[in-house]
DRENLO-356542 format. One record per residue (C-alpha): residue number from 1; residue in one letter; x negated, z, y negated. Coordinates in steps of 0.05 Angstrom, whole numbers, plus 32768, in hexadecimal, padded with zeros to 4 digits. Example, Ala and Ser with C-alpha at 12.3 -4.5 7.8 and 13.67 -1.06 7.14 Angstrom:
  num  residuo     x     z     y
    1        A  7F0A  809C  805A
    2        S  7EEF  808F  8015
% end
This chain:
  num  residuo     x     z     y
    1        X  7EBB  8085  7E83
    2        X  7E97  80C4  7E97
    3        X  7EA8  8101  7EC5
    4        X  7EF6  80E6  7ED2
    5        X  7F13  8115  7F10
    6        X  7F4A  80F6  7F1B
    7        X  7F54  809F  7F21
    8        X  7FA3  8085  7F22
    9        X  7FA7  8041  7F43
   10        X  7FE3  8017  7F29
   11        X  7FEC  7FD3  7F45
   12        X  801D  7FAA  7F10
   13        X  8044  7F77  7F24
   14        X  807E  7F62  7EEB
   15        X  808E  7FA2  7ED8
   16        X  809B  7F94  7E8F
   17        X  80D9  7FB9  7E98
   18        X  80BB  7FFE  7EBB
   19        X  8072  8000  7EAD
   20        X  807A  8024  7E63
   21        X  80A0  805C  7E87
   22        X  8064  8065  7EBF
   23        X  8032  8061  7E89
   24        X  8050  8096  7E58
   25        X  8050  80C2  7E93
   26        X  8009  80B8  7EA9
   27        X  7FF1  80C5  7E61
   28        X  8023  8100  7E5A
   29        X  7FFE  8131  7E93
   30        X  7FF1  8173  7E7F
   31        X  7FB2  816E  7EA8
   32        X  7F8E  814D  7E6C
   33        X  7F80  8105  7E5D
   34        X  7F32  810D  7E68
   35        X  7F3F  8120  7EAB
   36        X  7F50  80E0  7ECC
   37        X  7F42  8099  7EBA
   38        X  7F8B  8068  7EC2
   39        X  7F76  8025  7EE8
   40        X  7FB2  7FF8  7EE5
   41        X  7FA6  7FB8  7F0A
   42        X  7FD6  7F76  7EFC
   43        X  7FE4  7F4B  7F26
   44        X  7FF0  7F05  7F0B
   45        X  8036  7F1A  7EE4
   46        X  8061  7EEB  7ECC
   47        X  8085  7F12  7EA1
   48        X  8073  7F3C  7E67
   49        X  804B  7F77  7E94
   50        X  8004  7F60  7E76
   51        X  800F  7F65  7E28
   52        X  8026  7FB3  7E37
   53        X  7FEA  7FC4  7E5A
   54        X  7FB6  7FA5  7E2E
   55        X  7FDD  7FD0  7DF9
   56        X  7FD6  800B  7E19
   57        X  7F8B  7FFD  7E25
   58        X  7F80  7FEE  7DE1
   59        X  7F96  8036  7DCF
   60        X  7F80  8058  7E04
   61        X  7F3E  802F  7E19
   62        X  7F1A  8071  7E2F
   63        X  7F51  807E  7E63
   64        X  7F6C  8034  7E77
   65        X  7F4F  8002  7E98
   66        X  7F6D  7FBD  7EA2
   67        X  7F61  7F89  7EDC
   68        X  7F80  7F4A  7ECD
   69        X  7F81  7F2B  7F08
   70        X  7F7F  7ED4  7F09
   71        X  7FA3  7ED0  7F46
   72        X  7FE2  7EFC  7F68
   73        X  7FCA  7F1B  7FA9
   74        X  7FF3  7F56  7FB4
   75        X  8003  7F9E  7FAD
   76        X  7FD3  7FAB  7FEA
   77        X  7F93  7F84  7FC7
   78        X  7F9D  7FA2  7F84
   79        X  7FA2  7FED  7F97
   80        X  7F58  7FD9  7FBA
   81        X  7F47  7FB9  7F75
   82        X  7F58  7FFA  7F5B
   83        X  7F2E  801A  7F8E
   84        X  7EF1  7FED  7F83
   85        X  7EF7  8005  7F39
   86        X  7F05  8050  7F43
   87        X  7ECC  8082  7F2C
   88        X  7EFB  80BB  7F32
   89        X  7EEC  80F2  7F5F
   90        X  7F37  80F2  7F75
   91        X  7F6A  80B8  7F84
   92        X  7FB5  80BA  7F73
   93        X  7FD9  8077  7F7E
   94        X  801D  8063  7F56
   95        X  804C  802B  7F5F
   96        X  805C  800C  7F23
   97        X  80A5  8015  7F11
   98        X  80A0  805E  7F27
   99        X  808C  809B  7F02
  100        X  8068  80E0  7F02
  101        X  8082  8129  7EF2
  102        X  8053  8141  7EAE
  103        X  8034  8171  7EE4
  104        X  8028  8144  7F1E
  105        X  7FDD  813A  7F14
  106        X  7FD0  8180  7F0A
  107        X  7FEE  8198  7F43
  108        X  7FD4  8169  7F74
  109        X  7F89  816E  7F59
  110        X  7F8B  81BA  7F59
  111        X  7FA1  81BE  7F9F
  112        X  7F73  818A  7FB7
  113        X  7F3C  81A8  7F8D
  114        X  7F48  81F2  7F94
  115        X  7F54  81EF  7FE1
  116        X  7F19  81BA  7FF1
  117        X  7F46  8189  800C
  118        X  7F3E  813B  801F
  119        X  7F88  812C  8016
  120        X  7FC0  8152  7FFC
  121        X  800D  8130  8001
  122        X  804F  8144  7FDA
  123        X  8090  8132  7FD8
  124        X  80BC  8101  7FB3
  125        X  80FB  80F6  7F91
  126        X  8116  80AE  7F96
  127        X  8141  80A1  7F54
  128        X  8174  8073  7F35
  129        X  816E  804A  7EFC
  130        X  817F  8089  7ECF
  131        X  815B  80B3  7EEB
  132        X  8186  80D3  7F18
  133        X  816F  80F4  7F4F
  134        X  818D  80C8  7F95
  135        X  815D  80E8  7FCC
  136        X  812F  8120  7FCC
  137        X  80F3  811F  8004
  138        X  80CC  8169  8004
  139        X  8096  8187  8032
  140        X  8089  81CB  804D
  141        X  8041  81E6  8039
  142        X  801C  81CD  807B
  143        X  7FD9  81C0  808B
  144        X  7FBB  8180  80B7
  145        X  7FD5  813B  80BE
  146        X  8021  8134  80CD
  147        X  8021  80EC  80F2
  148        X  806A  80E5  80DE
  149        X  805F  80F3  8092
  150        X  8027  80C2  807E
  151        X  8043  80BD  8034
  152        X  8018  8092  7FFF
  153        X  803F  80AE  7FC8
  154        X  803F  80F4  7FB2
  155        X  7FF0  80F9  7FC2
  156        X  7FAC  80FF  7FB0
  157        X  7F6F  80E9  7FD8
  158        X  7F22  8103  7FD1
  159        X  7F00  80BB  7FBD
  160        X  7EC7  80CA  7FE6
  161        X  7EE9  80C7  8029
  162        X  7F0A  8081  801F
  163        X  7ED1  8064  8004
  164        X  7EA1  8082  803D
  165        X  7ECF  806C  8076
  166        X  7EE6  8025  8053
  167        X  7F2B  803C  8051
  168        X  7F4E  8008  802A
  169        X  7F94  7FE8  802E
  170        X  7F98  7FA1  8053
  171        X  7FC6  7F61  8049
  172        X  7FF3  7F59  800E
  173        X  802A  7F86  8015
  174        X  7FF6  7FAE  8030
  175        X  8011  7FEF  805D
  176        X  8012  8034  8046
  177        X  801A  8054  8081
  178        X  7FDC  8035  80A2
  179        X  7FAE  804B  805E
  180        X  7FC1  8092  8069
  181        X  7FBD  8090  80B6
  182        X  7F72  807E  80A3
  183        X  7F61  80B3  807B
  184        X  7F82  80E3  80B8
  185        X  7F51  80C9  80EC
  186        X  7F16  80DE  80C4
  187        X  7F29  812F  80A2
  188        X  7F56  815A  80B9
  189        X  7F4F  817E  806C
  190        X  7F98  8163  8059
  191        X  7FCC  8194  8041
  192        X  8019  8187  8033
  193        X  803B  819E  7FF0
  194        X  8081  81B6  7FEB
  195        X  8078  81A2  7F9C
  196        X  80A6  815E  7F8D
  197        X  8086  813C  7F47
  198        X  8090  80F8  7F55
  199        X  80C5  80C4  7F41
  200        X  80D4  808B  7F7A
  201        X  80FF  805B  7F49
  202        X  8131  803B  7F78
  203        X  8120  7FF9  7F63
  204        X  8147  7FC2  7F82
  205        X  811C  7F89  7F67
  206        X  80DB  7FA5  7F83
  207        X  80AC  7F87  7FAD
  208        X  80C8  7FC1  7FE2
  209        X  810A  7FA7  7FDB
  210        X  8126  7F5D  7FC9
  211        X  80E8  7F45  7FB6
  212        X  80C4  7F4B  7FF7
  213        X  8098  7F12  8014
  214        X  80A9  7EEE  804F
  215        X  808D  7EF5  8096
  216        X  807C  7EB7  8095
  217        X  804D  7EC0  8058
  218        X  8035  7EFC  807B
  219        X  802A  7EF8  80C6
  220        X  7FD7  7EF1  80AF
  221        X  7FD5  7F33  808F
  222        X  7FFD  7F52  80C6
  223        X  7FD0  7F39  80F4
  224        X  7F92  7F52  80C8
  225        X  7FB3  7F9F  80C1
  226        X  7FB6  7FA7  8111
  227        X  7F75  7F86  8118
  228        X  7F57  7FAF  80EB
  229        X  7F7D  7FEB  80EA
  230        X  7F69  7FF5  8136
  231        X  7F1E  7FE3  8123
  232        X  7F19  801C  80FD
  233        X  7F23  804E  8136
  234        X  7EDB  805C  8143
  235        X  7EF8  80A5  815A
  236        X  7F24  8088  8192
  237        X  7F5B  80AF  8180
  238        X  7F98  809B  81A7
  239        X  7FD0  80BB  8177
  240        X  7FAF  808F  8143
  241        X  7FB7  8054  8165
  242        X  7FF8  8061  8176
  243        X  800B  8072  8133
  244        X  7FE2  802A  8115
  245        X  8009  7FFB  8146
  246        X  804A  801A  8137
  247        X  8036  8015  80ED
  248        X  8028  7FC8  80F9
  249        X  8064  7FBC  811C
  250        X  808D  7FDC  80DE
  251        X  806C  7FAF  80AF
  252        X  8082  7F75  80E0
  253        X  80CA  7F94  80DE
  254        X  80CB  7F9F  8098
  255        X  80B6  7F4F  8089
  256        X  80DE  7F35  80BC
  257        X  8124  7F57  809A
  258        X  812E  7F0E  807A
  259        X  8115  7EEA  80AF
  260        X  8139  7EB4  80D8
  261        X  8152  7EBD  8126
  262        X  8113  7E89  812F
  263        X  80DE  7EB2  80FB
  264        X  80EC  7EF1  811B
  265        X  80E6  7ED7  8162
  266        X  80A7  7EB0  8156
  267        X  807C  7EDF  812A
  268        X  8090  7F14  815D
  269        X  8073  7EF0  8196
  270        X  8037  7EE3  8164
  271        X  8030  7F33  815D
  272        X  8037  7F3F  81A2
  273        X  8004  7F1E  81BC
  274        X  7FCE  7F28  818C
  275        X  7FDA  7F75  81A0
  276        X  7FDD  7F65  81E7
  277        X  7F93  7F40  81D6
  278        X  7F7E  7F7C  81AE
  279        X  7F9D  7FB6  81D5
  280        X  7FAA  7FA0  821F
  281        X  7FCC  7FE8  822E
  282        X  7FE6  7FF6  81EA
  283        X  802D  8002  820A
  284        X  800D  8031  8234
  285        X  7FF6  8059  81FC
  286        X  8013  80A5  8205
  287        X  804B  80B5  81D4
  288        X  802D  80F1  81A5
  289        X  8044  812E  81A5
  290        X  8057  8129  814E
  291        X  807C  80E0  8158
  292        X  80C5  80EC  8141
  293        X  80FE  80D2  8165
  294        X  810B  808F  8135
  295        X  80B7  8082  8141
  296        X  80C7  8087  818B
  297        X  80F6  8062  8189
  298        X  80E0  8026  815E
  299        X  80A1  802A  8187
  300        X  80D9  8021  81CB
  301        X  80EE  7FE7  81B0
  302        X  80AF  7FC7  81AD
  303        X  8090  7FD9  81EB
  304        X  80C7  7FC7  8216
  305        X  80CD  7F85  81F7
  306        X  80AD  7F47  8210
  307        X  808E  7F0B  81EA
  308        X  80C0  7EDD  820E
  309        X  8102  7F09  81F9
  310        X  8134  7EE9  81CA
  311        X  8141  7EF6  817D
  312        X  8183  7F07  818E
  313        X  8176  7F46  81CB
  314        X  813F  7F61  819C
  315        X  815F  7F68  8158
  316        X  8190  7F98  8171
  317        X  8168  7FBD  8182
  318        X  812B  7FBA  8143
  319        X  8146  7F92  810A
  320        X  818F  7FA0  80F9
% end
């Protein structure tokens, strides 16, 4: 594997029923097959998802590469997998029962290419099971990171910054949000795309949907994305650690939709004081000029909230 531009990261996780469909569209670009190399990472499936993708390496083995992994560790661990494998000068990640536009590569690696960019983000389509077209999310040509627009999907990323700065997801579920908010801290070469070329497959069995892991399971890697998410501001940049808490408390929101009255009240007083331990004044922290109104008012929530409140008062106003 020589010269590849472009790497896709794709972690799999029984998507026997999807993956094909992703697949055909990666090897379907118009930008060329020798331009990127396919790294499609699975992790510990159950169902059929490993038998496709040793077929497709098998016929393709100077574009795929397989990681089999022997235990399941998450979306989060396998898009670093990826990244540990990646030789590609550029990064595009995919989820794996989503799909890609024939000219979604080549846009996104011309613009980041042609323009000298770090990080270029587009917009998204979310779709139905045939393919219909449910919600359309599309960005003005802007320049600079947008705080309230951190999107994973739709985007490429210039390898050498994320490897240079250890930019890397964290946890299981890992947080998309907090990888971009990363990348923002060290280049301020990012450019938004008003082109749409990507498929979000509303997927109701997803990990992002049903299928997602307790709190319970999860409070560790919580824990570890503040602890290290805040780490990683050698710059001091207030807006960033603004925007890294609020991301961390989302992830605790987003896990704790299934939780009990008891979960969610314990695990939130588990949250609260680590970032009282990490960030004494975090609550203090001035609101940024770019937070929109639902950020400052999630963030609201939290602040005003104290480790002793009840399930009940606090769910009103976060978690229903």
């Amino acid at each position: 594997m020589i010269n590849k531009e472009i790497s896709v990261i794709v972690p799999v996780f029984n998507s026997g029923k999807w993956i094909e469909r992703l697949i055909e569209s990666v090897l379907a670009q118009n930008i060329g097959q020798e331009t990127f190399e396919f790294i499609l990472v699975n992790d510990k499936s159950t169902d059929n998802s490993i038998d496709i993708l040793n077929s497709y390496q098998s016929k393709f083995p100077e574009i795929i590469k397989v990681i089999d992994k022997e235990i399941n560790e998450g979306v989060a661990a396998s898009r670093d997998d990826g990244l540990n494998l990646s030789e590609g000068k550029y990064i595009v990640f995919l989820d794996n029962d989503d799909y890609i536009d024939e000219d979604y590569l080549s846009t996104l690696y011309n613009t980041i290419e042609n323009e000298c960019l770090d990080l270029v983000i587009s917009g998204y389509k979310l779709v139905d099971e045939q393919g219909k077209v449910v919600k359309v999310n599309q960005y003005h040509n802007t320049y600079g990171a947008d705080y309230k627009n951190p999107c994973i999907w739709g985007s490429i990323h210039r390898s050498e910054l994320i490897k240079r700065h250890n930019i890397h997801y964290r946890g299981r579920s890992g947080d998309d949000n907090a990888f971009v908010y990363q990348e923002f801290l060290y280049t301020d070469k990012i450019k938004y795309i008003d082109y749409i070329g990507y498929n979000w497959f509303e997927n109701f069995t997803s990990l992002s949907r049903d299928g997602r892991p307790s709190i319970e399971k999860n409070i560790h890697d919580i824990l570890y994305l503040l602890r290290e998410g805040l780490k990683n501001n050698k710059t001091k940049n207030l807006r960033y650690d603004y925007f890294m808490i609020y991301s961390t408390l989302y992830y605790f929101h987003l896990l704790s939709r299934k939780a009990t009255a008891n979960d969610f009240s314990k695990f939130l007083k588990v949250v609260l004081l680590e970032l009282d331990k990490l960030y004494p004044k975090w609550r203090k922290i001035p609101v940024p000029q770019d937070a929109n109104l639902k950020i400052k008012l999630f963030m609201s929530s939290y602040k005003f909230v104290s480790r002793t409140q009840t399930y009940g008062i606090f769910s009103k106003l976060v978690c229903r």
